[in-house]
C-alpha positions in Angstrom: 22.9 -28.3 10.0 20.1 -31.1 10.4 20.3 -30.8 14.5 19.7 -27.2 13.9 16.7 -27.7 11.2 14.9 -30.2 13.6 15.6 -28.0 17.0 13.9 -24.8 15.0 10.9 -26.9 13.9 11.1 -28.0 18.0 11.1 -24.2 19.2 8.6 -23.1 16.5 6.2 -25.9 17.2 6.2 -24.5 20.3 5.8 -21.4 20.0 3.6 -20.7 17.7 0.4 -21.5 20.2 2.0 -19.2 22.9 2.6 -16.4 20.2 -0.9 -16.4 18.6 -2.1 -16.5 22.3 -0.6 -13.1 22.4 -2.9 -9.7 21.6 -3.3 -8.9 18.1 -1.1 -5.7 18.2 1.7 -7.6 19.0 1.0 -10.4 16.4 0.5 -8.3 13.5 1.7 -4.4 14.8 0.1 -1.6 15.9 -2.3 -1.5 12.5 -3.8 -4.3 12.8 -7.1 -3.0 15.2 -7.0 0.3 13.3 -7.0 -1.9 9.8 -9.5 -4.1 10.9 -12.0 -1.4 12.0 -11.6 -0.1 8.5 -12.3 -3.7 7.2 -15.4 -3.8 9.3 -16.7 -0.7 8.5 -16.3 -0.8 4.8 -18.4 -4.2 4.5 -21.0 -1.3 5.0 -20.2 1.2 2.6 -22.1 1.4 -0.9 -20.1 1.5 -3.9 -19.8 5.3 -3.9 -18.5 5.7 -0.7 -16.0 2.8 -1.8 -14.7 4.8 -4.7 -14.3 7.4 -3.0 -12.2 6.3 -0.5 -10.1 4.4 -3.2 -9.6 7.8 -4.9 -9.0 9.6 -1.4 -6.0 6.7 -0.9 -5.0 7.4 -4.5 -4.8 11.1 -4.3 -2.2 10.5 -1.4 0.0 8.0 -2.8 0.1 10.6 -6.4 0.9 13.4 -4.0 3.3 11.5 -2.4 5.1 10.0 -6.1 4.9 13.7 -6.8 6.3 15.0 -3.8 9.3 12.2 -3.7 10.0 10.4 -7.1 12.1 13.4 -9.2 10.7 11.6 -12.6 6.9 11.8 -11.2 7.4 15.2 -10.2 8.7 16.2 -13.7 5.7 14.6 -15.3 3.3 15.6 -13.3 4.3 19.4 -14.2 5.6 19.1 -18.0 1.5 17.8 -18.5 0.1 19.6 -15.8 -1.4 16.7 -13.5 -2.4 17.8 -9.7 -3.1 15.0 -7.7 -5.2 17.0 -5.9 -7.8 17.6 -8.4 -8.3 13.4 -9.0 -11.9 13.0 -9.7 -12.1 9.6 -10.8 -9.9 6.7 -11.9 -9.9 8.3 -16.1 -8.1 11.2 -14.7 -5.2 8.8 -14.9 -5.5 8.6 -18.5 -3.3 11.5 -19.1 -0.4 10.1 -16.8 2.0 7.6 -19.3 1.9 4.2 -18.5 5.5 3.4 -16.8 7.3 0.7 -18.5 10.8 -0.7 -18.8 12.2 1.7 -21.2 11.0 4.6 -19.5 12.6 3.1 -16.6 15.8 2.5 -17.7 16.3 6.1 -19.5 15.4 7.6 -15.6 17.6 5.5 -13.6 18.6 8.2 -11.7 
């Protein structure tokens, strides 16, 4: 087991130059320039523009818990919640904070 610790730290010494030498795509996946745009850009934006593109990425991960998760999609329609229609974060107010025994009585 030690001969294969210290040839592993061998390899990855390496390596590790050779593989950060590589392009960024391949390093950190095909996200990584489109992320890193996004980064760049939103240095930029004023804090409007920032909350709204938080809410924007909100509204899709709701409509997606809504779309997907059986217990969102019950909750979202017995109070009448429509991702869609997010405004701002004290829309969330209405939505009931998940915690464990909610959890455990929708384990399904």
């Amino acid at each position: 087991m030690q001969k294969f610790a210290s040839a592993k730290a061998l390899v990855k010494s390496f390596l590790k130059p050779v593989y950060y030498r590589l392009p960024a795509t391949v390093c950190y996946g095909p996200q990584f320039a489109p992320t890193l745009a996004l980064l760049q850009e939103s240095q930029r934006w004023d804090e409007a523009r920032l909350i709204d593109y938080q809410i924007s990425k909100l509204r899709v991960m709701l409509r997606h818990c809504g779309g997907h998760v059986p217990y969102y999609r019950r909750m979202f329609r017995e109070i009448g919640f429509d991702p869609e229609k997010l405004q701002s974060l004290s829309d969330l107010a209405v939505l009931a904070v998940l915690d464990r025994d909610i959890l455990q009585s929708n384990l399904q």
